[in-house]
C-alpha positions in Angstrom: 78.3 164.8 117.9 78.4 161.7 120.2 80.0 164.0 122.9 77.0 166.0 122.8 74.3 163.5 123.4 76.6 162.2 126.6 78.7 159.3 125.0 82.5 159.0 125.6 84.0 156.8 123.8 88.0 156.5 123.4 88.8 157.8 120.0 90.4 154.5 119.0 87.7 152.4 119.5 85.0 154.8 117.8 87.1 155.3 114.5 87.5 150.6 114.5 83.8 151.0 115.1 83.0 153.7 112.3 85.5 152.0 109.8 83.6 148.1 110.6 80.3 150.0 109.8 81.7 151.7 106.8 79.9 155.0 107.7 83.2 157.1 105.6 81.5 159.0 102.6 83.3 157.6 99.3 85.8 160.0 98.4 85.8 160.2 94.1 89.2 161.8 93.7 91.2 161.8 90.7 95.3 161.5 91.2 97.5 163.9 92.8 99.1 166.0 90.6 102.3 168.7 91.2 100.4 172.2 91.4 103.6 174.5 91.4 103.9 177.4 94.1 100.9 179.0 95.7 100.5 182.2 97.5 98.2 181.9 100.6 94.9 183.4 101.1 94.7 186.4 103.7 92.3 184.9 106.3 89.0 186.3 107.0 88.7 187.5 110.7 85.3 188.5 110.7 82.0 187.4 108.8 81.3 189.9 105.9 85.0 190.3 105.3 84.9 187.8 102.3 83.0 185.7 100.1 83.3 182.9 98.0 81.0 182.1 94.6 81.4 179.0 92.5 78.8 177.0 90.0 78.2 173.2 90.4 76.5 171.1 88.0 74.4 167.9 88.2 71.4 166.0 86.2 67.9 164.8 86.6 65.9 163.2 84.7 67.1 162.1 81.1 70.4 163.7 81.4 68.8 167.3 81.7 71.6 169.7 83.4 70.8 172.1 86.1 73.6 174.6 88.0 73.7 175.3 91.8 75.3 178.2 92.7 76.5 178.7 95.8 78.1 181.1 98.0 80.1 181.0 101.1 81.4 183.2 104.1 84.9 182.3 104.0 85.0 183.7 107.7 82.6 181.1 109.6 82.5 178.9 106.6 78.7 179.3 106.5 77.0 178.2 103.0 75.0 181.0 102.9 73.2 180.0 99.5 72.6 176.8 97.9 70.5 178.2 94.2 69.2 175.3 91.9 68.3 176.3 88.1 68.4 174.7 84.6 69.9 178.3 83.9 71.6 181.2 86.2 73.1 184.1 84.0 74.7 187.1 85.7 71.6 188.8 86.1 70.2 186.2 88.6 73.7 186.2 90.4 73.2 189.9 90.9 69.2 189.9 92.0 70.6 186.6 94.5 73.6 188.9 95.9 71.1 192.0 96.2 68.6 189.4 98.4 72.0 188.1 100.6 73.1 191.3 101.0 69.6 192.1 102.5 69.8 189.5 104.7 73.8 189.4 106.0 74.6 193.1 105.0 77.4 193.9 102.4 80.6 191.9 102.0 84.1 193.8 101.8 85.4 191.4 99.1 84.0 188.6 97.2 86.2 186.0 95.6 85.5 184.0 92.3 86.6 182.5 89.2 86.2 184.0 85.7 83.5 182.5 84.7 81.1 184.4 82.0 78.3 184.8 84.8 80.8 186.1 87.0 82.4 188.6 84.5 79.1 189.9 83.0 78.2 193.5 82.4 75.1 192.6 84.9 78.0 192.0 87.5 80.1 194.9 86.8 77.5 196.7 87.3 76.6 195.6 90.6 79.6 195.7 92.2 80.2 199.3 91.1 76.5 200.1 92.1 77.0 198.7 95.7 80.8 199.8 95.8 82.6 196.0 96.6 85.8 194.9 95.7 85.7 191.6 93.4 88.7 189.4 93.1 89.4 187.2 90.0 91.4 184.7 90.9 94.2 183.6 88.5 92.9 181.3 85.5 93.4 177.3 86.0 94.4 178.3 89.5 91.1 176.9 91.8 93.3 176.6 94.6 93.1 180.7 95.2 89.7 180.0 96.3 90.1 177.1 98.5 87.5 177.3 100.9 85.0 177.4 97.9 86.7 174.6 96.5 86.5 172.2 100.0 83.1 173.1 99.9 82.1 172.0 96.6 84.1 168.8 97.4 81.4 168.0 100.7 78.4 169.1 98.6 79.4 166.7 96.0 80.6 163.4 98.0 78.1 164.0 100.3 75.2 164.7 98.1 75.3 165.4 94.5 77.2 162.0 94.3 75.0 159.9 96.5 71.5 161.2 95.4 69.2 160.7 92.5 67.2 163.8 92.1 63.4 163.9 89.4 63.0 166.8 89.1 64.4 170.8 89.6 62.2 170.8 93.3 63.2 167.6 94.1 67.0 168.7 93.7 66.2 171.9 95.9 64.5 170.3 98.3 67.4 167.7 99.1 70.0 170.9 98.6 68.1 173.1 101.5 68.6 170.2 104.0 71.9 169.4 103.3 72.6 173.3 103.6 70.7 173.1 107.2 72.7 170.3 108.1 76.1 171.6 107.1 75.1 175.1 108.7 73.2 173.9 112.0 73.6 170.8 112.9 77.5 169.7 112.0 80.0 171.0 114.2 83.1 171.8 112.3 86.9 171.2 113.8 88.1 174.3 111.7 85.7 176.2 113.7 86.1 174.7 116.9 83.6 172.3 116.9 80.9 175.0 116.7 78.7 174.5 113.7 78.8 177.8 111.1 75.5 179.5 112.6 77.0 179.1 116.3 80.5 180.5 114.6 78.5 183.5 113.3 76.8 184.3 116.3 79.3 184.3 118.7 81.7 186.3 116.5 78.7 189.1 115.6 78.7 189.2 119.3 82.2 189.7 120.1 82.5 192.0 117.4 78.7 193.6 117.1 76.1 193.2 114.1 77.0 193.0 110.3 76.7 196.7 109.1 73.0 197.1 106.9 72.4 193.2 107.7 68.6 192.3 109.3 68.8 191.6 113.7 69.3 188.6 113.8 68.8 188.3 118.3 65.5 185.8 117.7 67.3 182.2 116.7 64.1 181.1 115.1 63.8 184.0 112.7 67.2 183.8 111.8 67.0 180.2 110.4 63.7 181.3 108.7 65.5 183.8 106.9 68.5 181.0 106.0 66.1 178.7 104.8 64.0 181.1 102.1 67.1 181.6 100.5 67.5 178.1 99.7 64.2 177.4 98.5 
């Protein structure tokens, strides 16, 4: 990011500068633990190919829960929803796929765990209403959906961890800008340097525009778009 603005700093010197300041996010991790064998994940090569759904939780006010769910291209690692409720049964996870799918056409394959949300009759019957494959991944085994998993890890040092939220708006509103931040404005070294919305674009380009997804040419109306979903 300093790069961009013009600065050049030897790499050294910035990470002594950055570790005086104490600018590193706190990173709550419990001890590592032997995991046993794992089979890798085929990669995505293009965006649609694959996505990833997972539930975070949180609280605000006096101890009150509320969920997030959110779902990510596993391709160009772009959240691509960041949903805040005191409740979210399989039926809203189907009406927030239908409005994704409106938005960045249909996925190929989308990856979860087996949650009851996630295994519901409402979601059965989606995915055999708009014909796409849905992958369980193996009980106890979170590490089948990784990229899911390293997500959930930023959101949480990075926000849910740091931040006090009121109320259910107040925890959106903080959730939508750290979604626009982590899609627009921070480059990512897996991708690159790009940030996910450059990733997207230049790929869609390369390889043409999402089957059944809305044009997406105007930059402006595509963050519009982004952003109602989030909101």
């Amino acid at each position: 990011m300093l790069e961009r603005k013009g600065m050049i700093m030897n790499h050294k010197k910035l990470y002594r500068l950055y570790t005086e300041e104490k600018l590193g996010v706190r990173r709550r991790r419990g001890r590592k633990r032997a995991r046993g064998s794992r089979t890798p994940m085929p990669v995505a090569l293009q965006p649609g190919q694959r996505w990833s759904l997972d539930f975070l939780s949180d609280t605000f006010g006096v101890s009150r829960k509320f969920r997030i769910l959110a779902v990510n291209d596993d391709c160009c690692r772009e959240n691509l929803c960041l949903m805040a409720d005191t409740s979210i049964p399989g039926a809203r996870v189907a009406r927030e796929l239908d409005a994704l799918v409106r938005v960045y056409g249909k996925p190929a394959c989308i990856v979860s765990d087996n949650g009851t949300e996630f295994t519901s009759r409402s979601i059965l019957k989606w995915t055999n209403e708009n014909n796409v494959e849905w992958h369980y991944i193996d009980p106890g085994k979170p590490q089948q959906n990784a990229f899911i998993e390293s997500f959930n890890g930023s959101l949480r040092d990075e926000l849910l961890n740091e931040e006090w939220f009121d109320s259910l708006d107040d925890a959106r509103k903080k959730l939508a800008l750290w979604r626009y931040d982590y899609n627009q404005v921070r480059p990512h070294s897996s991708l690159g340097n790009q940030t996910p919305a450059q990733a997207r674009r230049a790929l869609e380009q390369f390889e043409g525009s999402a089957h059944d997804a809305l044009a997406q040419t105007d930059d402006e109306e595509y963050e519009i778009q982004t952003r109602k979903l989030s909101l």
